[in-house]
N, C-alpha and C positions, 0 to 999 in steps of 0.2 A: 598379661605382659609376657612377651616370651624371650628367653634368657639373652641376656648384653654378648654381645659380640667382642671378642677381643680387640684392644687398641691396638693399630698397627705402628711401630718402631717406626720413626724416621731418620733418616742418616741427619748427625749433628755437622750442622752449618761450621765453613774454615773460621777460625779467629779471624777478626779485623781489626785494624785500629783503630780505633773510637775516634771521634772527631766530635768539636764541640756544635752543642745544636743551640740556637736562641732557640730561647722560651721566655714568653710573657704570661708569669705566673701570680695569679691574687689569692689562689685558694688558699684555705686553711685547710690543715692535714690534721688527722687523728694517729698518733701511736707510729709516722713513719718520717723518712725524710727523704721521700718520693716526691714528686710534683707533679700538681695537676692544674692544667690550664684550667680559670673557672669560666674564661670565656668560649670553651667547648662542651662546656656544659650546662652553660646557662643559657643556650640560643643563639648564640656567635655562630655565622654558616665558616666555621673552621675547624682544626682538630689539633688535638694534640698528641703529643708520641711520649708514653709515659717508659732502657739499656739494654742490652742483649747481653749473650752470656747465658749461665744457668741459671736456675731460676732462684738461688741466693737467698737470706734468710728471707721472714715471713715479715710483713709489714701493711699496714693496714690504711686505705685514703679514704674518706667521704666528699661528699662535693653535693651541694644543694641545686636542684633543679627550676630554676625562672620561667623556663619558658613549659605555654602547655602541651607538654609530652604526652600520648596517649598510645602509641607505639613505639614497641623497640624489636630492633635486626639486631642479631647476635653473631657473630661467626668464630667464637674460639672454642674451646675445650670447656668444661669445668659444671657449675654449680651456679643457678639463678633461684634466688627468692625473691617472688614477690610480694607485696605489702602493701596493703590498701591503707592511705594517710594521707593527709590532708596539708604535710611538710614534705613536696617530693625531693627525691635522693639518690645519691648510687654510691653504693660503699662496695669498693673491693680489696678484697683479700688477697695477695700471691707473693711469691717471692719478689724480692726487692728488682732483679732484673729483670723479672717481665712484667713487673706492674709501668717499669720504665716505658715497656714497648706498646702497651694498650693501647688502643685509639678508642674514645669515646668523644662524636661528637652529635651535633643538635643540629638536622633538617630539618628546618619548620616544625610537625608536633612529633617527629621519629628519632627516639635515640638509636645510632649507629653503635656496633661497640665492635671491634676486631683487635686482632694481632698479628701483626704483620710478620712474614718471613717465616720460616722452614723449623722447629725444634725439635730437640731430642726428646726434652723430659721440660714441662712448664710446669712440674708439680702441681700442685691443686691449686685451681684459680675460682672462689667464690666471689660472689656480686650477691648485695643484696639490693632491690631496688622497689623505693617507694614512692607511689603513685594514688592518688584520687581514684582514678579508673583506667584499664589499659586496655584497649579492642582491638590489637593486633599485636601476634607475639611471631617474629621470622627469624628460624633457627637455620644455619650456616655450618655444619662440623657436627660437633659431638657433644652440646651442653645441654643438662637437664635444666627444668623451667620449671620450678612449683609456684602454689601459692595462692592467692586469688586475688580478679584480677577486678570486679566490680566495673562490669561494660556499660558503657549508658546508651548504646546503639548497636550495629552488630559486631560480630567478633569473627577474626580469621586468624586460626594460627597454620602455618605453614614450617614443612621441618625441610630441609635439602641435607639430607646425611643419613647420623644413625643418632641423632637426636632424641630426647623426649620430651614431653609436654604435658602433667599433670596439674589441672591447676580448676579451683573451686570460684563460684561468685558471677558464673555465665548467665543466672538466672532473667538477668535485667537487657539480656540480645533479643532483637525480635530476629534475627537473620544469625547463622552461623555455619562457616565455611573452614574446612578441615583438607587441607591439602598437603600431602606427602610423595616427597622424591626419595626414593631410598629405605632403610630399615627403619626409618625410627617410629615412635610409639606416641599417641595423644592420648588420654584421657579427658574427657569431661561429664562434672557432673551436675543435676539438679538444674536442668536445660527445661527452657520454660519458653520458645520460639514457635514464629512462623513458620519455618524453613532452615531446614539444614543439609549442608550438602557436604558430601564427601568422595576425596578423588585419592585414590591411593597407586601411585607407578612403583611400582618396585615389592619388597616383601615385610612393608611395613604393618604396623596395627593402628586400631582406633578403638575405645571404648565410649560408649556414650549412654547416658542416662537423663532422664527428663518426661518431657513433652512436647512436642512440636506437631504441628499439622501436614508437615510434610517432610519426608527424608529423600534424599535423591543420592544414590551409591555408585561407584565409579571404579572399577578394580582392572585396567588393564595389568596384569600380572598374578602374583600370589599374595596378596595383600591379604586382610581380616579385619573382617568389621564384627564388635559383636556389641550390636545395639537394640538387644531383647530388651534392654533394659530401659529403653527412648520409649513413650507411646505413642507412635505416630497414626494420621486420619488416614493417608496414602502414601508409600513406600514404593518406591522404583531402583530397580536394582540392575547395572550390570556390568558383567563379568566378563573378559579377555583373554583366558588363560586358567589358572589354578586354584583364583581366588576363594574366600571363603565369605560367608555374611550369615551373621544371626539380627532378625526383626522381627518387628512388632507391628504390625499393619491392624488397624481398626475396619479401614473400610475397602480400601483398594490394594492391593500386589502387584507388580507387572514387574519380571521378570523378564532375561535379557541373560544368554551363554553362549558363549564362542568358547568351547574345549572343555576343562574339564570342573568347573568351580561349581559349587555346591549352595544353594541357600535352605537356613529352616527358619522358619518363621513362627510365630505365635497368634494369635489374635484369631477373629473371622471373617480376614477380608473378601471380598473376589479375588482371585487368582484369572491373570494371565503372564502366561509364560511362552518363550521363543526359542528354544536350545539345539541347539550346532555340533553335536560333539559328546562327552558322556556326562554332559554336565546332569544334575540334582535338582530338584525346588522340592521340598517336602516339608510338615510340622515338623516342630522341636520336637 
């Protein structure tokens, strides 16, 4: 993984006057005197807006999940754990004014979760959320994703920012898809698939490890893949620009460079390669 990027300062938003909001509240709360709509989070196609302001002392909501979630889009700052259980859940942590402004709500099996509007400082916002199985994780901003996620079909995690994505229990995907816009970072491990595809725009990373019979790599830009550690049957790789890629090809290589990107490879496949530019294909 290579080193976090500084958060960027946002100018803080002018005071307003508050104005009152209906809410139609049934949750119970843990440890806060926040509220949280439970019909946003139990499958109600609505949401809830959980106060502006800074982010105010630390308080803490749970809220039990009905309906079958097996996806969640994220788009704020902060900290996700995930938790393989069979009671699902979303507990979060942050200050009492922007645990006000959260929105989590329930599309059919996607939990949404955002915050809305412009901040200086939301202090630390952790979620932890527990799910049966979860085969799609879409990150929006800047939150890390641990945990594991126990897929019963394929899995796609997607970052749009400077994201990351570490998270264990992939082994049950026959299909697995890794798509990155921006800096951020995926990991996965102990990958046991048909097929695994990877598209990196920007100057993000990817680690992977496993087994799968097929890898298919995608780096318009300076992306890195370094998936020596995957052992794939055929491996197709290519490159647009800077990129870099470590593999493990059993039986097949076919390589693909436009400029300057580099692959090493492991294993004894056939090689072919098509290179445009000063790009590489060589053993680790």
């Amino acid at each position: 993984m290579r080193p976090r990027r500084a958060a960027i300062a946002r100018r803080p938003r002018a005071a307003r006057p508050r104005t009152a909001r209906p809410r139609a509240v049934t949750a119970a709360l843990v440890g806060a005197s926040a509220l949280l709509a439970a019909g946003a989070l139990a499958g109600c196609e609505g949401s809830v807006v959980i106060g502006d302001g800074d982010a105010g002392p630390r308080q803490t909501i749970t809220q039990e999940l009905s309906s079958p979630v097996t996806k969640v889009d994220i788009g704020t700052s902060g900290t996700m754990t995930v938790v393989v259980g069979d009671e699902p859940s979303l507990t979060i942590t942050a200050g009492d004014q922007v645990i006000r402004e959260i929105t989590a709500v329930v599309h059919g099996d996607t939990l949404d979760i955002d915050l809305p509007g412009a901040w200086f400082n939301t202090g630390r916002i952790e979620y932890e959320l527990v799910l049966p199985a979860l085969s799609s994780i879409s990150v929006r901003g800047s939150v890390d994703v641990s945990g594991e996620i126990a897929p019963a079909g394929p899995v796609a995690v997607s970052i749009e920012g400077s994201g990351d994505v570490d998270v264990t229990g992939a082994d049950g995907a026959d299909e697995v898809l890794v798509d990155i816009e921006g800096s951020g970072d995926v990991a996965l491990d102990d990958l046991d698939a048909q097929a695994v595809t990877v598209a990196i725009d920007g100057s993000g990373s990817v680690r992977l490890a496993g087994t799968t019979a097929s890898l298919d790599v995608s780096i318009p830009g300076s992306g890195e893949v370094d998936a020596d550690g995957l052992l794939a049957a055929d491996v197709r790789v290519a490159i647009e620009g800077s990129g870099d890629a470590r593999v493990h090809a059993e039986r097949t290589l076919d390589v693909r460079i436009d400029g300057s990107g580099e692959v090493r490879y492991t294993g004894d496949p056939q090689v072919s390669e098509d290179i445009d530019g000063s790009g590489d294909v060589g053993r680790a």
